[in-house]
KEPA-221679 format. One record per residue: residue in one letter; x, y, z of N, C-alpha, C, O in turn. Coordinates in pm, whole numbers, padded with zeros to 5 digits, always signed. Example, Ala and Ser with C-alpha at 12.3 -4.5 7.8 and 13.67 -1.06 7.14 Angstrom:
residues 2
A+01319-00569+00780+01230-00450+00780+01320-00330+00780+01424-00332+00846
S+01285-00225+00708+01367-00106+00714+01290+00003+00787+01341+00114+00804
This chain:
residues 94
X+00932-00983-01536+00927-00922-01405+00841-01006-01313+00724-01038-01335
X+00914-01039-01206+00787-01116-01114+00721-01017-01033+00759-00907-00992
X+00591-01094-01018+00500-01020-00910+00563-00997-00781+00603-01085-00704
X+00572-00847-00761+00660-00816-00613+00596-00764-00510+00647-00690-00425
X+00443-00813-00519+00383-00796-00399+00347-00958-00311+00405-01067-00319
X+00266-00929-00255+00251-01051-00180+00121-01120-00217+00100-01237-00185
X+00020-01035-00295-00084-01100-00348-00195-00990-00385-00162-00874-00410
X-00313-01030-00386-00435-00914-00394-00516-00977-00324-00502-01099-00316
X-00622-00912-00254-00723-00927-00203-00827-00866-00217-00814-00746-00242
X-00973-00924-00207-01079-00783-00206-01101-00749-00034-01096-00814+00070
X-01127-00614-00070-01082-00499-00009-01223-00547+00153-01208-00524+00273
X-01313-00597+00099-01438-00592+00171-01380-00722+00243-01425-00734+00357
X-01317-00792+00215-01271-00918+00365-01211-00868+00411-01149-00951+00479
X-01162-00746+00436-01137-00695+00577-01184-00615+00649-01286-00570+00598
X-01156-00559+00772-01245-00462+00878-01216-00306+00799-01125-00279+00721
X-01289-00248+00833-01259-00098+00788-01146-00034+00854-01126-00042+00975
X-01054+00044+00750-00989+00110+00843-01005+00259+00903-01115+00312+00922
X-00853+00334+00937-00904+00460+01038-00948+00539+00955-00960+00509+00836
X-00981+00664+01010-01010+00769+00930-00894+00858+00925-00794+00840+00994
X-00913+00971+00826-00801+01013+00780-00674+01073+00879-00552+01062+00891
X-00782+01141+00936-00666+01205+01119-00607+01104+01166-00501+01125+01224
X-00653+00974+01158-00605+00895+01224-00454+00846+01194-00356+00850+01268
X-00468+00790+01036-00361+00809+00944-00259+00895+00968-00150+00885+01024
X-00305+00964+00925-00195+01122+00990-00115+01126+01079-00006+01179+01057
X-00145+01070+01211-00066+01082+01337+00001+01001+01329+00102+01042+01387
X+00029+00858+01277+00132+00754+01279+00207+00808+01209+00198+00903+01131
X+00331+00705+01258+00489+00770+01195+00479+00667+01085+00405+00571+01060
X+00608+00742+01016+00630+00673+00895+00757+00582+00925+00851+00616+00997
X+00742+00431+00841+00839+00344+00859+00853+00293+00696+00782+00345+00609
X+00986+00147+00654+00988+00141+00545+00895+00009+00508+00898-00067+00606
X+00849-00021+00449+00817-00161+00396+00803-00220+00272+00735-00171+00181
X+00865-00327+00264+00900-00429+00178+00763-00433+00068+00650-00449+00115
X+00779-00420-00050+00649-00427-00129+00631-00614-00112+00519-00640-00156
X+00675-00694-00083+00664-00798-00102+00608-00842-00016+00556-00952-00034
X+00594-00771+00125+00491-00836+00216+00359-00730+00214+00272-00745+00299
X+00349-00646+00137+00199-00613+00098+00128-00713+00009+00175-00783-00081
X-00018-00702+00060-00120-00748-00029-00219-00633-00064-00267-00548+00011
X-00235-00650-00177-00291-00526-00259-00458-00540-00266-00517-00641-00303
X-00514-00431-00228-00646-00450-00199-00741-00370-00309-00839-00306-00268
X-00709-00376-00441-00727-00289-00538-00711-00349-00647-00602-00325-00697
X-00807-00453-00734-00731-00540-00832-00724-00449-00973-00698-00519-01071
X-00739-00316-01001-00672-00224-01092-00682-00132-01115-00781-00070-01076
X-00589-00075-01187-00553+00105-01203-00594+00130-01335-00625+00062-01432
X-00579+00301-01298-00560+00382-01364-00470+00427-01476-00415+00533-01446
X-00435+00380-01601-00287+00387-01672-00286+00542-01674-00172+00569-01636
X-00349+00653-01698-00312+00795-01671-00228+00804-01516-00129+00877-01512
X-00265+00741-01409-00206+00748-01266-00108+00686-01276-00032+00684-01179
X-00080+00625-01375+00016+00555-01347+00155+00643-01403+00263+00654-01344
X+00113+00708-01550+00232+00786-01598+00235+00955-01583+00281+01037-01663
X+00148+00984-01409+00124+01100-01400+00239+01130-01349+00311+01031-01333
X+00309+01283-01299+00407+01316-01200+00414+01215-01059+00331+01183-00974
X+00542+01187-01081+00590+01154-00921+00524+01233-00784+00527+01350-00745
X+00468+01119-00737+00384+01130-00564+00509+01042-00485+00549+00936-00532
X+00579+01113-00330+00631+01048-00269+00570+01018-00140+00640+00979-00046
X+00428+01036-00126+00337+01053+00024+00377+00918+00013+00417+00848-00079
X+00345+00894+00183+00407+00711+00208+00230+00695+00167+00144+00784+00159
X+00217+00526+00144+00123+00450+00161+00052+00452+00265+00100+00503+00365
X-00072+00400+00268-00132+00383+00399-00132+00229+00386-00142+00196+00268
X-00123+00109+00482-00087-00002+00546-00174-00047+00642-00174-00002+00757
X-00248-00130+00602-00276-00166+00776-00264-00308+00807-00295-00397+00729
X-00215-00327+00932-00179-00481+00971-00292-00543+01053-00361-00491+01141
X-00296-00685+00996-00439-00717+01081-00380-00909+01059-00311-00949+00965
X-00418-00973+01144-00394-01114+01172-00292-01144+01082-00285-01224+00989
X-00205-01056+01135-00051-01101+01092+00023-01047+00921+00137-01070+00882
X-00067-00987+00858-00031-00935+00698-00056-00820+00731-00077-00768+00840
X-00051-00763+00581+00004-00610+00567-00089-00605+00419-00070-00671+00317
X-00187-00512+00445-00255-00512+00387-00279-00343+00316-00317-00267+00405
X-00261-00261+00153-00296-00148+00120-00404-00065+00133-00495-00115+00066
X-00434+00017+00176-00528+00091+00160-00576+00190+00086-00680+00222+00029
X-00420+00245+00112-00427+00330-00021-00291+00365-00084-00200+00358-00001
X-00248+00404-00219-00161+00424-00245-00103+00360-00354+00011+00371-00399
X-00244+00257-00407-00169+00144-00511-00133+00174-00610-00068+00080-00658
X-00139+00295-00706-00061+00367-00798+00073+00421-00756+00138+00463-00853
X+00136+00433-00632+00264+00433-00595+00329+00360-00589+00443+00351-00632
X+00246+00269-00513+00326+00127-00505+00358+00051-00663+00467+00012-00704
X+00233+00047-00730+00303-00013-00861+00426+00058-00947+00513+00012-01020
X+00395+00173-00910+00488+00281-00984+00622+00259-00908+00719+00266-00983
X+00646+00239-00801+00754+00216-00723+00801+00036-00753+00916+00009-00719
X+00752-00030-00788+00732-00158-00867+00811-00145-01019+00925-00183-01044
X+00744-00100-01082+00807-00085-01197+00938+00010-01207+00987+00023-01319
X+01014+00094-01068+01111+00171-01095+01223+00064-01043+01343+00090-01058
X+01175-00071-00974+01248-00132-00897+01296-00103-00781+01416-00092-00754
X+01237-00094-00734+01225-00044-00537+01201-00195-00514+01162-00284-00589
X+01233-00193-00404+01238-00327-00340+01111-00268-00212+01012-00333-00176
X+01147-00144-00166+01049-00123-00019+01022+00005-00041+01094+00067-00120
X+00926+00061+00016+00826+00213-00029+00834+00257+00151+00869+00182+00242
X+00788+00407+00161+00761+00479+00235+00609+00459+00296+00521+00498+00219
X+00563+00404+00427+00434+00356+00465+00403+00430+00610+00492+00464+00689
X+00297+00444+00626+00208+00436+00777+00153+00310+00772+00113+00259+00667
X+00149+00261+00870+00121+00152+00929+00021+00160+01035+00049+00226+01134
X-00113+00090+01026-00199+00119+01085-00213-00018+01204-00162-00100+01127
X-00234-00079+01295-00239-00180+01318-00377-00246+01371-00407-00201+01481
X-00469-00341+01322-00552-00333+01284-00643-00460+01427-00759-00466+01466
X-00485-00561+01475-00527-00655+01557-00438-00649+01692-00459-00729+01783
């Protein structure tokens, strides 16, 4: 299986994002797991084989990438079902 994100990063080279209300009010759009970079270098294996979560991701875009915030047990889980693109808010960050 190849890696079908766009990379990992730590979480602290970037700016903080919104708070949760903030989240909330953006709409939901689709995005490509392949242009996320994952800001979380690992999980939980109980989260991983818990019940199905379909809340979108939280996203935020900042000097041009697409960066997780939260959600990275969906996204991998949506990874391993073979999804090509997940359910996201998109925060925009620049």
């Amino acid at each position: 299986m190849r890696f079908p994100f766009a990379g990992i990063i730590d979480k602290e080279d970037l700016p903080c994002g919104p708070e949760v209300e903030d989240w909330m009010k953006l709409d939901v759009t689709t995005v490509f797991l392949c242009d996320i970079f994952l800001t979380q270098d690992s999980l939980l294996a109980e989260k991983l084989f818990n019940t199905y979560a379909s809340s979108p991701l939280w996203v935020a875009q900042w000097s041009g990438h697409k960066y997780l915030y939260n959600g990275h047990h969906r996204a991998v889980k949506a990874a391993f079902r073979g999804e090509l693109a997940v359910q996201a808010r998109i925060y925009m960050l620049d």
